[in-house]
C-alpha positions in Angstrom: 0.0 0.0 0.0 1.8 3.3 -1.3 2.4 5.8 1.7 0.8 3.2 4.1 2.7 5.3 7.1 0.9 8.4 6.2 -2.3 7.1 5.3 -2.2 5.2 8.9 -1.6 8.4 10.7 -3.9 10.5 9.2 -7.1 7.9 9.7 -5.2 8.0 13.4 -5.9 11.8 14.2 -9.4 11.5 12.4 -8.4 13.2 8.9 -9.5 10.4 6.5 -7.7 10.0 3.1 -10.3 10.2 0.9 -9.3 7.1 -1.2 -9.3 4.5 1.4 -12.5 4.1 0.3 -12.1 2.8 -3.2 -8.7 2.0 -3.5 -7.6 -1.7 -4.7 -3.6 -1.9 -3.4 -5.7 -0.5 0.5 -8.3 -3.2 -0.5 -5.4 -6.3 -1.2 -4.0 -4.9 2.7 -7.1 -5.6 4.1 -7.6 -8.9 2.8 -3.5 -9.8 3.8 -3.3 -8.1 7.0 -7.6 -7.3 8.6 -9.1 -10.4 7.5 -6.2 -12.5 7.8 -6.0 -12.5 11.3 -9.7 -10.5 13.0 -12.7 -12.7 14.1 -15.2 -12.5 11.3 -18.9 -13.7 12.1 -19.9 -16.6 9.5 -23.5 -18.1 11.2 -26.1 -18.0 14.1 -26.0 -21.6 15.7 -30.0 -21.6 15.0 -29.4 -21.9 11.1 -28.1 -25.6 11.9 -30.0 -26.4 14.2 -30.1 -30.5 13.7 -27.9 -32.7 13.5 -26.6 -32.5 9.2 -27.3 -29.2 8.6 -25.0 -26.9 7.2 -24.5 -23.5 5.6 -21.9 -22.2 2.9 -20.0 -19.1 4.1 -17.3 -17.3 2.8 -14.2 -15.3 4.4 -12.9 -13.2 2.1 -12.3 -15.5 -0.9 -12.2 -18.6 1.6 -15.5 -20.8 1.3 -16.5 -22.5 4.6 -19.5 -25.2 5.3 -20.5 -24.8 8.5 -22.1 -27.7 9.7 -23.8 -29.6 12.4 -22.2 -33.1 13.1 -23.9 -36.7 13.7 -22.6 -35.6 17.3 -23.7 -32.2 17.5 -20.8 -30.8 17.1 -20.4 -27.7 15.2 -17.2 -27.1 12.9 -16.2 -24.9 9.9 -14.3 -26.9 6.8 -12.9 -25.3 3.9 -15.1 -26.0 1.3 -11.8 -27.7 -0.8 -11.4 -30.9 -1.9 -8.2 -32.5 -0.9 -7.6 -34.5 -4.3 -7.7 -31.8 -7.1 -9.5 -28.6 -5.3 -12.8 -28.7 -6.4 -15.6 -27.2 -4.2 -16.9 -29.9 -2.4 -20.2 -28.4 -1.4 -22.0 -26.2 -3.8 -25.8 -25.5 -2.4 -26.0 -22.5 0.2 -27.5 -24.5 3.0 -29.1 -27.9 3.6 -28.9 -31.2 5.6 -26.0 -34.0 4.8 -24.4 -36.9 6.6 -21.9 -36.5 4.2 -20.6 -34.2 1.4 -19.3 -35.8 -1.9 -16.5 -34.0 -4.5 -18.7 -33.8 -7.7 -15.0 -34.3 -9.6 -13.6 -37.5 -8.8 -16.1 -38.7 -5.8 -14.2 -38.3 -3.0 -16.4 -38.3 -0.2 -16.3 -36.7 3.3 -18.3 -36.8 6.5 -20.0 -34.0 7.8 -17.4 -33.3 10.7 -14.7 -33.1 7.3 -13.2 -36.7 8.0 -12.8 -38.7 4.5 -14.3 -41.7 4.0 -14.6 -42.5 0.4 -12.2 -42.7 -1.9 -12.9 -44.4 -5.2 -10.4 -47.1 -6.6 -8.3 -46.4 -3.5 -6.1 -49.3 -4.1 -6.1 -49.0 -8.0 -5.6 -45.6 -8.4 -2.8 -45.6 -5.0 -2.1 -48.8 -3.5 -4.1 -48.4 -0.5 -2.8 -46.6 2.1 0.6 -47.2 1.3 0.3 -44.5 -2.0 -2.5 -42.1 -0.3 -2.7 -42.1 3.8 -6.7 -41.9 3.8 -6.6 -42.2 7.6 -6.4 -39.2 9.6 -7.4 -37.1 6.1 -10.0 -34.6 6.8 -11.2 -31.2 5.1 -9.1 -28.6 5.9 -10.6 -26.9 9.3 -10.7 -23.1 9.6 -7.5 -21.9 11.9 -9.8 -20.7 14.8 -13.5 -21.5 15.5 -15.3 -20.2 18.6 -18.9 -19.0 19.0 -20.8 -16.6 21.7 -24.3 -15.9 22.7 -25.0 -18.6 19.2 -22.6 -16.2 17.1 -20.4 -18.4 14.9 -17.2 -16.9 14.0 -14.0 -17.9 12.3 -10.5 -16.6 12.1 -7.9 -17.3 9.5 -5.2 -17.1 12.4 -4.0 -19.9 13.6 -3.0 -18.0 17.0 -5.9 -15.5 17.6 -7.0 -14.2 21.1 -10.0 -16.2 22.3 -13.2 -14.7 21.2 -14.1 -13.2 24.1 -10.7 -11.2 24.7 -11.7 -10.2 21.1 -15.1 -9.2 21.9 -13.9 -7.2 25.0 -16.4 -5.3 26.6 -18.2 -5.3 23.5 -19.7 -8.6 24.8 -22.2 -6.2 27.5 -24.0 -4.7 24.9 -24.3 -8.1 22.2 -26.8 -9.3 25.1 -29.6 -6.8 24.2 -29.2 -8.3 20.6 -28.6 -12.2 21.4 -30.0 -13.4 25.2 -33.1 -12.0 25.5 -34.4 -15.2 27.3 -32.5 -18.5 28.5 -33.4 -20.1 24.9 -31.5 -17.2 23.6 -32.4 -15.9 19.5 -33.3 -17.4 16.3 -32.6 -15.9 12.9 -34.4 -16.2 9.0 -32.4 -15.5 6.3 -29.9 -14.4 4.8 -31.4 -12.1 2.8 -28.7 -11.0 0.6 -27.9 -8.2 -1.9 -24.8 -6.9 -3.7 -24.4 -2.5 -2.9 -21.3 -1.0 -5.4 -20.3 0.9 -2.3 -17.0 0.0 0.5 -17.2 -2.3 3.4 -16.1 0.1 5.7 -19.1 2.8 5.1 -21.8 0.6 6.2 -20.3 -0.8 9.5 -19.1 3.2 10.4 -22.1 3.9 9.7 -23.6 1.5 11.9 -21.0 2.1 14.3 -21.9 5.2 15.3 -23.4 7.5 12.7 -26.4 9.5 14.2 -25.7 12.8 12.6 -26.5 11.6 9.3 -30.7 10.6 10.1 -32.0 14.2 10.7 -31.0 14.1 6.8 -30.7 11.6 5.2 -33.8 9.7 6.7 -36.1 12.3 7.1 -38.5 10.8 4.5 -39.0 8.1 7.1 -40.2 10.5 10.1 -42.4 12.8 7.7 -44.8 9.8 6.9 -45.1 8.6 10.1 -43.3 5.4 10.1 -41.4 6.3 13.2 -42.9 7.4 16.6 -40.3 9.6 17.1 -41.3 12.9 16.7 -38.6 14.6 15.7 -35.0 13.0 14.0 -33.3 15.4 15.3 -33.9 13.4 19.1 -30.9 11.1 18.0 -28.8 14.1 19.7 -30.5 13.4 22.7 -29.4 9.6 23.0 -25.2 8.9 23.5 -22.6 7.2 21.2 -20.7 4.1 23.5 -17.5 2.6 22.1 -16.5 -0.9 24.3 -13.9 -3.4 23.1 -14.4 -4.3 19.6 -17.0 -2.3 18.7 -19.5 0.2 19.7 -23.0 1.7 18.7 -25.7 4.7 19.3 -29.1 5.0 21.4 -31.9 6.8 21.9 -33.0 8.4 25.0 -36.4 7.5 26.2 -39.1 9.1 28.0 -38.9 9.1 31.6 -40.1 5.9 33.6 -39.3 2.6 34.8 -37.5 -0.3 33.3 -40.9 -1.7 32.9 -42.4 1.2 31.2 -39.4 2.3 29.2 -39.2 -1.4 27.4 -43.1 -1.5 26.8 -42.2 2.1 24.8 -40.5 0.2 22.5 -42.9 -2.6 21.9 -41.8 -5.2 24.4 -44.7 -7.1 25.8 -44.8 -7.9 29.9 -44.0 -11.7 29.1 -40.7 -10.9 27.2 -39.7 -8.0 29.7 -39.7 -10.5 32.7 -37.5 -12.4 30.6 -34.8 -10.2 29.9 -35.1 -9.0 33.6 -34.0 -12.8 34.4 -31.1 -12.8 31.9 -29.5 -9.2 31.8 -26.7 -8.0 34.7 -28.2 -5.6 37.1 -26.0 -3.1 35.3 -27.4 -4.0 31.6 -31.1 -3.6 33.5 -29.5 0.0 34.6 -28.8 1.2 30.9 -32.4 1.1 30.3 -34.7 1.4 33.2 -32.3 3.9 35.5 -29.9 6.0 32.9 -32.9 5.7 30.1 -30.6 4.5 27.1 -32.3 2.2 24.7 -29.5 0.4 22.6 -30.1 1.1 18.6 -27.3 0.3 15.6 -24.0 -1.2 16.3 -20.9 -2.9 14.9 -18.5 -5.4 15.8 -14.9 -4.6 14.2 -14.2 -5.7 11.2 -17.8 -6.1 9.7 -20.8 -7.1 11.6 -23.3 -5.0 12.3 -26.7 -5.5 14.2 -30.2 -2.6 14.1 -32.6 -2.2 17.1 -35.4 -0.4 16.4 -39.1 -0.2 16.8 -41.8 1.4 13.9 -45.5 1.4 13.3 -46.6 -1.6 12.1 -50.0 -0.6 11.8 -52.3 2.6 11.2 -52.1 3.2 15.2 -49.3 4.7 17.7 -47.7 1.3 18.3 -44.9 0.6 17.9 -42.9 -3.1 17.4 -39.5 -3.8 17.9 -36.8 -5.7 15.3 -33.0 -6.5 15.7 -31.6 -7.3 12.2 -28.0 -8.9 12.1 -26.1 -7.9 8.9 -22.8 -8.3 7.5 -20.3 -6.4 5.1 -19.0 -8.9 3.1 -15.9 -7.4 0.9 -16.4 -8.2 -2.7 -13.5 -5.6 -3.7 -12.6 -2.2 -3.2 -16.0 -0.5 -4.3 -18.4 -3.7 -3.9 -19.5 -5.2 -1.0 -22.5 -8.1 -0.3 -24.6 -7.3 2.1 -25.8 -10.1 4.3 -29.0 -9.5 6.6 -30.4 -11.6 9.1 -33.6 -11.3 11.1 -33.0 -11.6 14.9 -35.6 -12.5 17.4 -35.9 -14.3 21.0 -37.0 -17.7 20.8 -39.5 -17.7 23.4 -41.2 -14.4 21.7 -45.0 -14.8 21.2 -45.8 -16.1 17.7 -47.6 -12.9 16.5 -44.6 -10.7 18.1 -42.3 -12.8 15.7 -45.0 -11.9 12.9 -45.1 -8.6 13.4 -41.2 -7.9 14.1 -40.1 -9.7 10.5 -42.8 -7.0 8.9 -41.2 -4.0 10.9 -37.7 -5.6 9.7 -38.8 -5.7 6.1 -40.3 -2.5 6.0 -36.8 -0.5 7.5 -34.0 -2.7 7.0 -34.7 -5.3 4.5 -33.6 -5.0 0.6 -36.2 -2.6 0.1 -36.5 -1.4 3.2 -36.9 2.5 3.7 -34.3 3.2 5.9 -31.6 0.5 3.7 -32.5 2.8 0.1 -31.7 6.2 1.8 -28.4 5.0 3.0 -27.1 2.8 -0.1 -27.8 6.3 -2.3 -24.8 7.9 0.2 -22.8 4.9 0.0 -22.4 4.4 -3.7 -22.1 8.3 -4.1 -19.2 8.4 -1.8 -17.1 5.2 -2.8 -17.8 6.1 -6.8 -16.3 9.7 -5.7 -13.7 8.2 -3.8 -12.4 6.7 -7.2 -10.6 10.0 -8.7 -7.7 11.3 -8.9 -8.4 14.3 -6.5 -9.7 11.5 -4.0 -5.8 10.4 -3.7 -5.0 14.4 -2.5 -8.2 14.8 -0.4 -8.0 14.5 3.6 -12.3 14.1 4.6 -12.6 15.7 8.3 -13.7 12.9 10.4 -13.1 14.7 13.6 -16.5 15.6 15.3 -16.8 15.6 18.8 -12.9 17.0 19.1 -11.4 20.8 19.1 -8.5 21.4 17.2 -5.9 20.5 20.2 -7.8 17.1 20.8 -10.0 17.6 23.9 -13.0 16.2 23.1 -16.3 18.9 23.2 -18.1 17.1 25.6 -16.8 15.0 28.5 -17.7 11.4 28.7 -20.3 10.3 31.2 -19.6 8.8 34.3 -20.7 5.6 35.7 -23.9 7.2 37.6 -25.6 8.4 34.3 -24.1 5.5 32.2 -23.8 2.0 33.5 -22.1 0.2 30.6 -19.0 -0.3 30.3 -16.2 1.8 27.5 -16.4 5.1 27.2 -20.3 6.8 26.2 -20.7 10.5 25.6 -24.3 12.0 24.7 -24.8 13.8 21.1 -23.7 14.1 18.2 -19.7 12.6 17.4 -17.6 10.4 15.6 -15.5 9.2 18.6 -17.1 5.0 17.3 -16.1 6.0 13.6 -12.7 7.0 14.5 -12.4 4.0 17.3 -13.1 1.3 14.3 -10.7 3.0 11.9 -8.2 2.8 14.4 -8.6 -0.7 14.9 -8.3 -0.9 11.3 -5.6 0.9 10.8 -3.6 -1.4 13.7 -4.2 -4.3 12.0 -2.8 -2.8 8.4 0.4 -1.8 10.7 0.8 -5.4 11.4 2.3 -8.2 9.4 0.1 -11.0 8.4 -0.3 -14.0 10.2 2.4 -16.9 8.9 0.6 -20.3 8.9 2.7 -23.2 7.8 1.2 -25.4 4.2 -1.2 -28.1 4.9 0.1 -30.9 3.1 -2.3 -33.5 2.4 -1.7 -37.8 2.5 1.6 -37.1 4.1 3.2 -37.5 7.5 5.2 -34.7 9.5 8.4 -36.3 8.3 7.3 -36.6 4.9 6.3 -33.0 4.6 9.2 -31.7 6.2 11.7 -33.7 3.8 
């Protein structure tokens, strides 16, 4: 990456070279040195939920089945033959004991191990030519899951999951453990956005200066109780960890009160009440946050919000899971995910999907005012006065660094990191920062999997 070392200090102090955005030797960094080594989100537990089921996810340009084995176990394979490299599994989803190489039929159980070989003596002499024992699909480097979040990492020698997480892990509750059977999901729903990966999850991140604007549309015909957009300045922005988010601030009240605001019924209150830390029950009912958008460095996002449903003042709460999946430097698939507690009333799951569809789905309202911004500013980001350009990224800061408002304390905001009310872009700059650490660093060296071979042999 040309001037990597000034590029790097400039996102550091908040002054954003404008062609980080669309920029394909930036893009190959990410891939070598960000995806090669952070925890990247590939399934929800819930989408294999039976023994054989699996899913097809990608990392980067790695293809994963994530499957469900005849034990229960859950592992992620690359989705490689051994023999010749064909793709061993090509459907998106479904339910297998075993997955067979539509090649040269070399078969594989759904845990990876292989099991058929045809003409294994002919073709090898048995185990003497090709070692078939002990020969499994190629696992991904690092596997862990939390709360039913799946994730992978290419690096051998990552953090555990949780040390990854950090304190980011407080606020995933609201999204994930709303009960003791925890959340289900429907989908993906997926679509394809010319735009970067790195505008939707700042965006998510942190971004509430841009909905007095750019969604006002949405508040004029009455899809959101809200009065007013502009009450996003009222809510705070909280960084934590590995990631960080926005809320709103709600009406005076009592945790009770304040949850049935947004749509919660009294069954799925007392839930949460048995599952949240006194101090995630103090976020809501004492300081009067309610948890909105977040991400999850590098690119996971998750949406908490509540709209009319229906021609009256109520309002129903969604949470929406989504991921920015790099395609290249100016394209990126968006995958969406509807989130919702498994213990939920059955017409509350009804009515949440609609509210979902109608904001954040392919079509949704909010989704088409913010993909208009996205492609706008990665197409701009493609010219040759892009490369010269420094974008201001520094609200919330005076020119010698002091931030213009102080952070609150732990008597006004119980979570953990570091929350500050109104308008900022102390998440935006917090996520570029982690970004820009991991293009500082080298990437990750694994060692060549060597396949029908034994240490000794390999290392000859």
């Amino acid at each position: 990456m040309r001037d990597a070392a000034d590029v790097l200090a400039n996102v550091r102090r908040g002054m954003l070279p404008a062609h980080i955005y669309n920029d394909a030797e930036v893009f190959e960094a990410e891939k070598e040195r960000l995806f090669s080594r952070s925890w990247t989100f590939v399934a929800h537990e819930s989408e294999i939920p039976h023994v054989g089921d699996y899913v097809v996810r990608r990392v980067m340009d790695n293809s994963f089945i994530v499957s469900r084995d005849q034990a229960g176990e859950i592992h992620a394979m690359f989705n490689m033959c051994l023999h010749r490299g064909m793709q061993v599994c090509r459907a998106e989803q479904g339910n297998a004991s075993h997955f067979r190489c539509p090649y040269h039929g070399w078969s594989y159980r759904n845990d990876g191990r292989i099991v058929g070989l045809p003409f294994h003596q002919e073709a090898y002499g048995g185990e003497a030519g090709f070692a078939r024992k002990g020969q499994r699909l190629v696992p991904a480097p690092s596997l862990a899951s939390h709360n039913g979040l799946i994730f992978v990492s290419m690096d051998p020698d990552a953090p555990p999951l949780l040390e990854f997480l950090g304190d980011f892990a407080f606020y995933l509750d609201y999204y994930t453990k709303q009960s003791p059977s925890g959340v289900e999901v429907l989908g993906p729903q997926r679509w394809r956005v010319h735009a970067n990966w790195k505008i939707g999850a700042e965006n998510f991140a942190g971004d509430m200066y841009h909905t007095p604007q750019t969604h006002t549309s949405v508040v004029e015909i009455g899809l959101f109780r809200e009065p007013k957009a502009e009450k996003r300045k009222d809510g705070c922005t909280y960084w934590a960890g590995r990631g960080g988010g926005t809320t709103y601030k709600l009406p005076p009240g009592d945790l009770d009160e304040r949850l049935r605001y947004v749509g919660y019924p009294d069954e799925m209150i007392e839930r949460m009440k048995g599952q949240w830390s006194q101090e995630q029950l103090d976020v809501i009912g004492r300081d009067g946050f309610m948890i909105s958008a977040a991400s999850v460095f590098p690119n996971l996002s998750l949406v908490h919000n509540w709209p009319k449903v229906a021609d009256t003042d109520e309002v129903l709460p969604f949470i929406s899971l989504r991921q920015w999946q790099p395609i290249s430097a100016d394209e990126t698939e968006v995958l969406s995910w509807f989130v919702v507690d498994k213990e939920a009333p059955e017409e509350f799951k009804k009515l949440s999907y609609k509210a979902y569809l109608m904001c954040f789905g392919s079509s949704g309202m909010f989704e088409q005012d913010d993909v208009e911004n996205w492609v706008s500013l990665t197409n701009t980001a493609a010219g040759t006065m892009a490369r010269n350009l420094l974008l201001n990224g520094r609200m919330g800061l005076l020119q010698d660094d002091t931030p213009v408002v102080e952070p609150l304390t732990p008597e006004q905001f119980a979570g953990p990191g570091v929350a500050r009310v109104g308008y900022g872009e102390y998440n935006q700059r917090a996520l570029l920062n982690e970004w820009a650490d991991h293009l500082e660093q080298d990437p990750p060296k694994t060692a060549p999997t060597v396949v029908g071979m034994s240490g000794a042999e390999a290392c000859s």
